[in-house]
C-alpha positions as CSV (number, residue, x, y, z in Angstrom):
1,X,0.0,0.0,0.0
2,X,2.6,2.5,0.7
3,X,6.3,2.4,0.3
4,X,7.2,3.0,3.9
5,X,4.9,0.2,5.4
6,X,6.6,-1.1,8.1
7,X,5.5,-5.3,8.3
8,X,3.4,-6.4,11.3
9,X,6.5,-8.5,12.4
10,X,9.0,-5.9,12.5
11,X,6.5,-3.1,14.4
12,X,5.8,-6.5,16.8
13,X,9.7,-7.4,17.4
14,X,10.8,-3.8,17.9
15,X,7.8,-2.9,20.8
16,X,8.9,-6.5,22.4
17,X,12.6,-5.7,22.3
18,X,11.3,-2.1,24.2
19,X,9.7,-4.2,27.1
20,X,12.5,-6.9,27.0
21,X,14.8,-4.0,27.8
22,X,13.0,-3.1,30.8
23,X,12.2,0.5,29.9
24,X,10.0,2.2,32.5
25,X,8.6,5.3,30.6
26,X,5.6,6.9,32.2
27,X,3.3,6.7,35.1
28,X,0.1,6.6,32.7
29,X,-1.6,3.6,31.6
30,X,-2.3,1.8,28.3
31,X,-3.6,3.3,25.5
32,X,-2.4,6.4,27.4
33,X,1.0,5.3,27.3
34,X,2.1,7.3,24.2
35,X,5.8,7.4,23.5
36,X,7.9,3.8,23.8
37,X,11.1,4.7,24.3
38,X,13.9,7.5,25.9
39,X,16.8,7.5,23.4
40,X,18.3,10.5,25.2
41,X,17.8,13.1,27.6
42,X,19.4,15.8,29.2
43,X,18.5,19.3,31.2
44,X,17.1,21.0,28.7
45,X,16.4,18.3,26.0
46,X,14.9,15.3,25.6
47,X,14.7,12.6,22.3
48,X,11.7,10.0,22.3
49,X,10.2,7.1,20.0
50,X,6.9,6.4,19.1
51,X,5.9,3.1,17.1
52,X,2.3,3.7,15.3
53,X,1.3,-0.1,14.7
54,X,-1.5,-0.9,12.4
55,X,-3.1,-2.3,15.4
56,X,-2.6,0.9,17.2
57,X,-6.1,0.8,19.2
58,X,-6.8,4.8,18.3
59,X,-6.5,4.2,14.8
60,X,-9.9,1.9,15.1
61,X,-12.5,4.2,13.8
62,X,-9.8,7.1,12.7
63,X,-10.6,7.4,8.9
64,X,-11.2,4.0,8.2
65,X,-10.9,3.6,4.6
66,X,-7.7,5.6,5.2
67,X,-5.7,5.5,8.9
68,X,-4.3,7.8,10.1
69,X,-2.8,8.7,14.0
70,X,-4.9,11.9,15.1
71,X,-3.0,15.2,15.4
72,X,-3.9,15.6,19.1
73,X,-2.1,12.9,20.6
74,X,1.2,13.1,18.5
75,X,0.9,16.9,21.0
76,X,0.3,14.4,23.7
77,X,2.9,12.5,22.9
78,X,5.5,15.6,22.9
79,X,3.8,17.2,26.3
80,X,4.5,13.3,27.8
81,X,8.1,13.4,26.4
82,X,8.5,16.8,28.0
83,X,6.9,15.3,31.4
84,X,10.7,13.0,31.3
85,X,12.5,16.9,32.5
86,X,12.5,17.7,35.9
87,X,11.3,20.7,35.5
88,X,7.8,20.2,34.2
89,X,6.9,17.6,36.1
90,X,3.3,17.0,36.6
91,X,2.8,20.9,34.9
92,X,-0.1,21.1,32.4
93,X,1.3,24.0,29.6
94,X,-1.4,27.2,29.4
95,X,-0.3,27.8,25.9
96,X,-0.1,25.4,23.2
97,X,0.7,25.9,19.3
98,X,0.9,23.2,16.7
99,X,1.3,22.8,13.2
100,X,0.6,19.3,11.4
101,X,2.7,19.6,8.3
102,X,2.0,15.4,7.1
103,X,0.1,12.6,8.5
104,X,1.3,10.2,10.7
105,X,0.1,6.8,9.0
106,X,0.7,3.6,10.4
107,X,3.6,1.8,9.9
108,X,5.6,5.1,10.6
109,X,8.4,5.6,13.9
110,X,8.1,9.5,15.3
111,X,10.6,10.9,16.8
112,X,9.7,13.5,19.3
113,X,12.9,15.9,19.3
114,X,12.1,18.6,22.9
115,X,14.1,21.5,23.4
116,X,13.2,23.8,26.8
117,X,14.0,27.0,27.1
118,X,13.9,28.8,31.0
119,X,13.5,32.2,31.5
120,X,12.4,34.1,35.0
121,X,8.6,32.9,35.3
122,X,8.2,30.7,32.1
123,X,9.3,27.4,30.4
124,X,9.4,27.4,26.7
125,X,9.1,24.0,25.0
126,X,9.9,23.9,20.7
127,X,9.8,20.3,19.5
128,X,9.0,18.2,16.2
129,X,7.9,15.1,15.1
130,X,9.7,13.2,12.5
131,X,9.0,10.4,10.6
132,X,11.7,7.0,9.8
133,X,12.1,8.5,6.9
134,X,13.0,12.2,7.8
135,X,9.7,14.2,7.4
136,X,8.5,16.6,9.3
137,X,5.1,15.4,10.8
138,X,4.3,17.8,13.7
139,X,5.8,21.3,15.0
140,X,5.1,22.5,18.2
141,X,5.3,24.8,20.9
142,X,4.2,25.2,24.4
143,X,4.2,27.2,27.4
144,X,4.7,26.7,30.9
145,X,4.4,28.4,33.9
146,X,7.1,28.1,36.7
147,X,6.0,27.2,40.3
């Protein structure tokens, strides 16, 4: 169906070689849980992995005839990756701006790329999306307020 189709087998084998590696990610539960993996992180940056299976369970429903994972939760998916800093723990953003620029279709591995910014009363978080194949799925910015 489409070039980048990533086989059932291969989506299967790389989420089992995620849990095999004992990778605690977030205190949410599944479906919630939406990032799979913590390939770096630092102070002010953090790099996460998401896996969109055809058997994703939001998908069901999502444009049927054509699947595709909704907009909102690839955002989720960044503000979750941003939850890994200390400081935005537990923090929900008052601001939030984002710009789908392709669909995320099934088959595909984002990577959430999260840069923070600090200044006297307010976090600034810029990240992307990108695809396997180095498109640019999702920009986004949000705002924080420091406690």
């Amino acid at each position: 169906m489409f070039a980048f189709k990533k086989s059932f087998q291969q989506i299967f084998l790389l989420r089992w070689l995620l849990v095999l590696g004992g990778i605690k990610i977030t205190e949410k539960n599944k479906p919630w849980i939406l990032i799979d993996k913590i390939i770096s992180k630092e102070s002010d940056m953090v790099v996460t992995m998401k896996l969109i299976s055809h058997s994703d369970y939001f998908l069901i429903g999502h444009f049927p005839s054509y699947s595709v994972y909704p907009g909102v939760l690839l955002v989720e998916g960044i503000k979750q990756s941003a939850m890994e800093l200390d400081c935005i723990k537990n923090q929900n953003p008052y601001k939030i701006q984002a710009r789908f620029l392709k669909p995320a279709l099934p088959g595909m591995i984002v990577t959430y790329k999260i840069n923070i910014k600090k200044d006297e009363n307010i976090i600034e978080l810029k990240a992307e999306g990108v695809s396997d194949d180095s498109t640019n799925l999702v920009k986004c910015k949000m705002m924080f307020r420091r406690n």
